[in-house]
N, C-alpha and C positions, 0 to 999 in steps of 0.2 A: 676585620671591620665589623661592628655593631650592626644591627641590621634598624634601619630607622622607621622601619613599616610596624614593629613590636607595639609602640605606643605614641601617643599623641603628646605626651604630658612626661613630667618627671614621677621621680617615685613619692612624693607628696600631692599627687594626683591635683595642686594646683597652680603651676608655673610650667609654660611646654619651653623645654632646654632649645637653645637658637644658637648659632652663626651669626658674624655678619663677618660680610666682605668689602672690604670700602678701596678706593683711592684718591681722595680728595681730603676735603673739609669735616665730615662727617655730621654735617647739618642733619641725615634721616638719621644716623645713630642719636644723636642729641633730643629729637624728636621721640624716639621709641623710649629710652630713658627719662623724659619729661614724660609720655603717656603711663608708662611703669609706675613711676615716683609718684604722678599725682592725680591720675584717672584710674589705677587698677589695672592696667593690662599686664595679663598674666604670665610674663614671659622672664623665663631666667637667659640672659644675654650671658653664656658661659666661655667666648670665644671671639675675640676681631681680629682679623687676616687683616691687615694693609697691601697693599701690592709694590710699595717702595718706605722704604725711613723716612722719618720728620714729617708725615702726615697727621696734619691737626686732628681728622679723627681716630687715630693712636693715642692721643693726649687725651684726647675726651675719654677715651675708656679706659685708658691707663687713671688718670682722677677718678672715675669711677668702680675703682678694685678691679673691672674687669682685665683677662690674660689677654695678653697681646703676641702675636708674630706677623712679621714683615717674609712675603714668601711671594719673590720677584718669580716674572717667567722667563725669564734669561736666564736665569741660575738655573734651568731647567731646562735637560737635554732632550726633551720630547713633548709634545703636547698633552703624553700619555702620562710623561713623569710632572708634568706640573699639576696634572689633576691628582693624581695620589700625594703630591706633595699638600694642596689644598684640603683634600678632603681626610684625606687617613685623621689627621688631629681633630676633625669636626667629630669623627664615630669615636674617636679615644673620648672624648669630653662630653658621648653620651646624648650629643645635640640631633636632635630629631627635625631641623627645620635648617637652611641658611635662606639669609636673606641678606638680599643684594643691594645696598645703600651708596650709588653711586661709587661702582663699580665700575671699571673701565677695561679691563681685560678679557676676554677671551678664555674660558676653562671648560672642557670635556665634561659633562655630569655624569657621575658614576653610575650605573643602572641601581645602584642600592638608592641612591637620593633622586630616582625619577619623583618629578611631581612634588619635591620635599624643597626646590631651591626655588626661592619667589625672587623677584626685579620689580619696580618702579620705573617707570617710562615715564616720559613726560608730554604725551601725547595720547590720544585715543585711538588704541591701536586696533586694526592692521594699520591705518594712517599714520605718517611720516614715523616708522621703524626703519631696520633692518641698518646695515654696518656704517658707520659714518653718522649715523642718527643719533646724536644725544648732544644735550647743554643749548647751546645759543644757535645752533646748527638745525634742531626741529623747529623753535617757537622763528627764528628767522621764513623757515616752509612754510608754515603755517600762516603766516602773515602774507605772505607771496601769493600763497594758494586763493586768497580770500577767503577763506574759514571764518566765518563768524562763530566757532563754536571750538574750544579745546579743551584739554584739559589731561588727567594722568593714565596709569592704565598698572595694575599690579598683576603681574602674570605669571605665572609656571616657567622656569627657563629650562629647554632641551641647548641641544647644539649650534642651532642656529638662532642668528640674530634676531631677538625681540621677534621669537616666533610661537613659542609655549603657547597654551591657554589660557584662556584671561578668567583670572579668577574676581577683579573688583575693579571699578572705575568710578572717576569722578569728574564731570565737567563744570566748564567757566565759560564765559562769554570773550570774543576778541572783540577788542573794542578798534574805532575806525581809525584814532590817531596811538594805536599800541607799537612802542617798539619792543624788539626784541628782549629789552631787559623788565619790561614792564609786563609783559605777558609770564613770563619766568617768573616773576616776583606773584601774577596772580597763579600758576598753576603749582608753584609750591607750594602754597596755602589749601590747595586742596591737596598734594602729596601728603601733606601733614597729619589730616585727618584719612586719606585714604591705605598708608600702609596699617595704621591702628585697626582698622574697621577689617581689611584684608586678614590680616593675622587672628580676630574675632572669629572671622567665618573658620578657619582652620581648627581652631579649638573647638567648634564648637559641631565639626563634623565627628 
């Protein structure tokens, strides 16, 4: 395995090589590639892991030249082998960062990618994380708790749930007649601009 702590960037010192890992829709892929394409962000997306087949965001980066594998954790006899299954092709392809675009599984981080695998939460974390916590299931908390204040949280992932360090965040107002899908609609509008901005501060350490 590559060691990803060598460098920041690729070897035209201006596009830093990425991961992502998705299992859904792949709306933050679509977003990183809209920031790519037509704001400048410097990032060559050389790799998206799906976590099952026929995920829209596989077609997204399949349309967009980028290589795709579908690499289930059930086909994976150990916790220990679904992470070398994950990661081995990130260091073969040279990528110095993954980043986690609704993503729903569970994977071991390698000590080589401490600190190099970023997540998107949808809340202001340490508030409404940890296992169980993502989609219609925080901004539902959130609304419960009385919070008048939400919004995202881009962090460092170690092994436990939405516990890394927070590297960027962005908040929104809850408003008093907000449902669940309406708060969702306003904090992915700050996801949108808050992974681009996350990924800035990285390159620019």
């Amino acid at each position: 395995m590559s060691d990803p702590a060598t460098s920041s960037v690729d070897t035209d010192l201006t596009r830093m090589p990425v991961a992502v890992f998705l299992s859904g829709s792949g709306r933050t892929l679509a977003n990183l590639i809209r920031h790519r394409d037509e704001h400048g962000l410097p990032i060559d997306i050389r790799l998206v892991i799906g976590s099952r087949a026929g995920l829209r965001g596989l077609e997204i980066a399949a349309n967009d030249g980028i290589e795709t594998l579908v690499i289930r954790p059930q086909d994976c006899e150990t916790p220990e082998a679904y992470s070398a299954a994950m990661f081995t092709p990130v260091a073969d392809r040279g990528c110095e960062y993954v980043v986690m675009a609704g993503f729903l599984k569970h994977v071991l981080i390698p000590e080589a990618f401490t600190n190099r695998v970023i997540n998107i939460h949808p809340s202001l974390l340490p508030a409404f994380g940890g296992k169980g916590m993502y989609g219609h299931f925080v901004h539902e908390a959130v609304i419960a708790s009385g919070a008048d204040t939400s919004g995202c949280t881009v962090h460092f992932v170690d092994n436990l749930y939405d516990n890394g360090p927070v590297l960027h965040q962005r908040s929104c107002p809850v408003l008093a007649d907000d449902t669940p899908d309406a708060l969702a609609a306003r904090v992915f509008e700050q996801e949108c601009l808050a992974m681009p901005e996350a990924i800035q501060k990285l390159i620019q350490v």
